[in-house]
C-alpha positions as CSV (number, residue, x, y, z in Angstrom):
1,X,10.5,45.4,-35.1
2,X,10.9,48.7,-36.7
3,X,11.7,52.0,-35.4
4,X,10.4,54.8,-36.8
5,X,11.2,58.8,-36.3
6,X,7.5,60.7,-35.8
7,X,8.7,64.3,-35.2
8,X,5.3,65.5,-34.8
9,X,4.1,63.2,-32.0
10,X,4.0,65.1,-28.7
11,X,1.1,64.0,-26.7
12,X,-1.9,61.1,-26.0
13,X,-4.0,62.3,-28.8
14,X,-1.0,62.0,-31.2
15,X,-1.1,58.1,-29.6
16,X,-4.2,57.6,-30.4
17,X,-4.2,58.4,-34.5
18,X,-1.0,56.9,-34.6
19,X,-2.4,53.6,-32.9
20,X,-5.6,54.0,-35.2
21,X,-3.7,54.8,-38.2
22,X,-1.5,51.5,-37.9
23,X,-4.4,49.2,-36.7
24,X,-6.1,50.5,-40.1
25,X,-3.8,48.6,-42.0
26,X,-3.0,45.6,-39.3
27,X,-5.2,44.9,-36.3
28,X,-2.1,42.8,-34.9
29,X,0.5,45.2,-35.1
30,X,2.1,45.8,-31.9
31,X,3.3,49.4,-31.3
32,X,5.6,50.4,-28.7
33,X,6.0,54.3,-28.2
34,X,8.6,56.5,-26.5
35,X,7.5,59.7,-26.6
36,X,10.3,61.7,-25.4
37,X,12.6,60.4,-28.4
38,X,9.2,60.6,-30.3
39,X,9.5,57.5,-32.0
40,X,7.8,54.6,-32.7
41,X,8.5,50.5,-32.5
42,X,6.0,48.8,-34.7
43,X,5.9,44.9,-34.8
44,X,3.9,44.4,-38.2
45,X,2.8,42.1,-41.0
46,X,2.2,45.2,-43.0
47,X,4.7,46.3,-44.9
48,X,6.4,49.5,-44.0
49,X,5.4,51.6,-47.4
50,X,2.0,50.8,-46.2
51,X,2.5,52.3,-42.2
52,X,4.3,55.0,-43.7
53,X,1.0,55.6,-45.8
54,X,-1.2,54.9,-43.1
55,X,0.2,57.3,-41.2
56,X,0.9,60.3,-43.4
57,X,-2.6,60.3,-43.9
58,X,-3.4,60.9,-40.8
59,X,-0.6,63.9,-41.2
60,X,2.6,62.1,-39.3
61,X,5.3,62.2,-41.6
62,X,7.4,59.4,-40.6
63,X,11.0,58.1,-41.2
64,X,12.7,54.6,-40.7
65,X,15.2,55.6,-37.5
């Protein structure tokens, strides 16, 4: 599992694109979200250039926590 830091993430919709974005790159990930520390637990096979990718395209800068 890796943590990561998603300042931006405030609300359901930011859920959503961040659950999209991740699923885009591995359908199996499994996400875990704590949205008052805004961060993120992802349990992937991709590798974590590629999340980070994934979701700075969809315009969540991200950091390893």
């Amino acid at each position: 599992m890796t943590i990561l830091n998603v300042p931006e993430m405030s609300c359901g919709h930011c859920k959503a694109a961040i659950e999209k974005a991740v699923g885009g790159v591995d359908a199996a990930a499994r996400l875990e979200f704590d949205m008052d520390k805004r961060t993120v637990s992802v349990d992937s096979n991709a590798t974590l250039d590629t999340i980070l990718s994934a979701l700075k395209a969809e315009g969540y800068e991200a950091t390893t926590a």
